[in-house]
C-alpha positions in Angstrom: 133.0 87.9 102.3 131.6 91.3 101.5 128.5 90.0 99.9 127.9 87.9 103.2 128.3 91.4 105.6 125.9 93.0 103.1 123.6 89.8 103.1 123.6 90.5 106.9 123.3 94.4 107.3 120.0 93.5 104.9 118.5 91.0 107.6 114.9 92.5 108.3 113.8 94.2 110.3 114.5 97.7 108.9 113.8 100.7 110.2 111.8 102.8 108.3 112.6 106.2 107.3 111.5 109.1 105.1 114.1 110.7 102.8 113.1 114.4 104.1 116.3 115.8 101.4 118.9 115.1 98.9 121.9 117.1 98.6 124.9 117.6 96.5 128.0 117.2 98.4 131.3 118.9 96.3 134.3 115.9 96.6 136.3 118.6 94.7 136.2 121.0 97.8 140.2 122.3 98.2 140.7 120.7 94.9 139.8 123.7 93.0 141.9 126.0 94.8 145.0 124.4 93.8 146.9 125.8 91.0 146.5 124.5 87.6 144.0 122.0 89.1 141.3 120.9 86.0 138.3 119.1 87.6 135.3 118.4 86.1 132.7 119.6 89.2 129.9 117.7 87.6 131.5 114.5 87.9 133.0 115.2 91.3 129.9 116.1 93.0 128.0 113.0 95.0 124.3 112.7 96.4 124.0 112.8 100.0 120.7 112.4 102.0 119.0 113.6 104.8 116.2 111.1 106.6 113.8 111.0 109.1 113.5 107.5 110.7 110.2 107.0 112.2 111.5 107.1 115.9 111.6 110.8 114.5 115.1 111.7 114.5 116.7 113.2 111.2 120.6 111.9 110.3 122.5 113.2 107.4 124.3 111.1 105.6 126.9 111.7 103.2 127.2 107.9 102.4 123.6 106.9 101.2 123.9 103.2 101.2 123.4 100.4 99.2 120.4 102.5 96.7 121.9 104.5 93.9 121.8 108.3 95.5 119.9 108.8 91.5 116.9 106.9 92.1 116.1 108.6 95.7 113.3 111.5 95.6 112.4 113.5 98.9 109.1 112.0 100.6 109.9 107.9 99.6 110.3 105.3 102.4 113.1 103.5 102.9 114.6 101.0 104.7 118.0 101.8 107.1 120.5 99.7 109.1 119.6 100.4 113.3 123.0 100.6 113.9 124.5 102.9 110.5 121.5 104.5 109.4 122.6 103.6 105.8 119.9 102.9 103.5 119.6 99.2 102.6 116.2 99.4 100.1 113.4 101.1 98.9 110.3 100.5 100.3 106.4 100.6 98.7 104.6 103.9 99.1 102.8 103.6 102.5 98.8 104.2 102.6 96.7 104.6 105.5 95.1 101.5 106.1 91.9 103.0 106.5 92.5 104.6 102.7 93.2 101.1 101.7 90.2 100.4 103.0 88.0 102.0 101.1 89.5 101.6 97.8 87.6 99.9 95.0 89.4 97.1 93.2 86.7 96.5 90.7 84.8 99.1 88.9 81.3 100.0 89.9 78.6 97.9 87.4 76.1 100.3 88.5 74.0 101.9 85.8 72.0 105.1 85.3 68.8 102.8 84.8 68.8 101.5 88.0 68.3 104.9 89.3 64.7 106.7 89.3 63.4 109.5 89.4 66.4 111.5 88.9 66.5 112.0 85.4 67.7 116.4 85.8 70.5 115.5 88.2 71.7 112.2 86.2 72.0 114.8 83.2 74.1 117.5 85.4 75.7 115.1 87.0 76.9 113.7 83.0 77.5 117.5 82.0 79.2 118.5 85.3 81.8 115.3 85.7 81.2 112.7 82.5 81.7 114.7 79.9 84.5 116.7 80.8 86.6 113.3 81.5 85.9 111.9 78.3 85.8 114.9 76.0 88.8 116.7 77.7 90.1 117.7 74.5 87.0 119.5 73.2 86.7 121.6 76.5 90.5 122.9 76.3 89.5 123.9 72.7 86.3 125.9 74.1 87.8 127.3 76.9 85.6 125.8 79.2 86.4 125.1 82.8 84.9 122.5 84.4 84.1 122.2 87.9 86.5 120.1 90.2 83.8 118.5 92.2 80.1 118.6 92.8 77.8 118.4 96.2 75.3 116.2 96.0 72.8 116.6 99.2 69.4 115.1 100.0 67.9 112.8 102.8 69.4 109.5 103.4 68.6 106.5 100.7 67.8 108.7 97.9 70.4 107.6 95.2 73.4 110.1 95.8 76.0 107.2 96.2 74.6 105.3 93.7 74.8 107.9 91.1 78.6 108.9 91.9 79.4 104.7 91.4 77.4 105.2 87.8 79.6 107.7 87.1 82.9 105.8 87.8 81.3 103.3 85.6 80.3 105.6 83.0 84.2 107.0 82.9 86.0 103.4 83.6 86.9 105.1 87.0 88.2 103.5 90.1 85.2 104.5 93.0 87.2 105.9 96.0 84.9 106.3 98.9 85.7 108.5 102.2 82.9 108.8 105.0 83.4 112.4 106.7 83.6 111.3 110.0 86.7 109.4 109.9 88.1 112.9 108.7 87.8 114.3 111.7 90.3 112.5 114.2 91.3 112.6 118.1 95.2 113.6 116.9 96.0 116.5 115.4 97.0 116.2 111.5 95.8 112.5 111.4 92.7 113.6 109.4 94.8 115.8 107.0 97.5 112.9 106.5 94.4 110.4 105.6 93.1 113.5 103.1 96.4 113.2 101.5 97.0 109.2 101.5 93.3 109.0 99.7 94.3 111.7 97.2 97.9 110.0 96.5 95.4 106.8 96.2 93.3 108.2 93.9 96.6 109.4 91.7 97.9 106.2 91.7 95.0 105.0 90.3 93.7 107.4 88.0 91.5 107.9 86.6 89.1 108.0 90.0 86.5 109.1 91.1 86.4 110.5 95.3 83.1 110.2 96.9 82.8 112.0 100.2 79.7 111.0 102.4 78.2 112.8 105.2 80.4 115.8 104.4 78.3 117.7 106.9 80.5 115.9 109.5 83.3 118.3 108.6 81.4 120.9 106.4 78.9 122.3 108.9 77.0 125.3 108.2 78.6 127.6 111.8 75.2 129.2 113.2 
């Protein structure tokens, strides 16, 4: 009978919720005032949450649900009951769709041969991003460190996505690609929150590589 209410309470849909906290709530509250009382505090304390569902109001719950309180980290989506708010399941980590987008499931076959003509900024390009990925160890022993990104500027058509794809190659990299004017959005914090998503991409698949085109969309000079 119990499994059939919990087979029930688990009938989609959920609603979806952040875990914004965990907590430790003390079951040995009052206990320890009691004379000649021996309780072990580590064992008495219990994991309670605090969520944000996405009709953006926050509960506390000192019942979590049906997910071991252990396995529950601040920032994960989950899945509650409408009615109880208790949480029935973790869900998959949640990506913009327009971050989905752009990701790269194979890796680039481009090829610094089927570039020309930029023989000095193939070579800073391999000094500046290649080598430091491959030779990381040999770096950290020099004391050398190496830039976190590089601009690469020119007219249109002259090779600058092309040679960031060579590079992925080069380093067995995923090729994550942004365009700088989906950056900038109507509502405020949508173009940070797609920043982040393509970072936590990026993570998730590392090693990677993050191309941002037409950066001038976000990155102009102010006159």
């Amino acid at each position: 009978e119990n499994e059939e209410r919990i087979k029930v309470n688990k009938t989609l849909p959920y609603l979806v919720s952040n875990v914004v906290e965990l907590l430790d709530l003390d079951d040995a509250k009052g206990e320890e005032d009691q004379e000649g009382a021996n309780v072990d505090l580590d064992a008495s304390k219990t994991k309670c949450a605090v969520i944000k569902t996405s009709t953006r109001a926050t509960y506390f719950l000192p019942v979590v649900g049906l997910v071991d309180a252990q396995e529950l980290k601040p920032g994960e989506l989950v899945g509650v009951n409408k009615d109880s708010y208790l949480i029935l399941e973790k869900l998959p980590a949640e990506y913009d769709s327009r971050v989905k987008a752009m990701e790269v499931d194979e890796r680039p076959t481009e090829q610094y041969s089927d570039i020309g003509g930029l023989d000095k900024q193939i070579q800073e390009l391999i000094e500046a991003v290649v080598l430091p990925m491959k030779m990381k160890d040999r770096f950290i022993n020099l004391g050398i460190v190496p830039p976190k990104g590089v601009l690469l500027y020119g007219p249109p058509g002259t090779g600058k996505t092309m040679m960031a794809r060579a590079v992925a190659a080069q380093t067995n990299s995923t090729f994550l690609k942004l365009a700088g004017p989906q950056l900038v959005q109507m509502f405020i914090g949508d173009g940070a929150k797609l920043v982040r998503d393509a970072f936590a991409l990026a993570k998730e698949k590392s090693p990677c590589i993050i191309f941002i085109d037409e950066l001038d969309a976000i990155g102009q000079e102010l006159l």
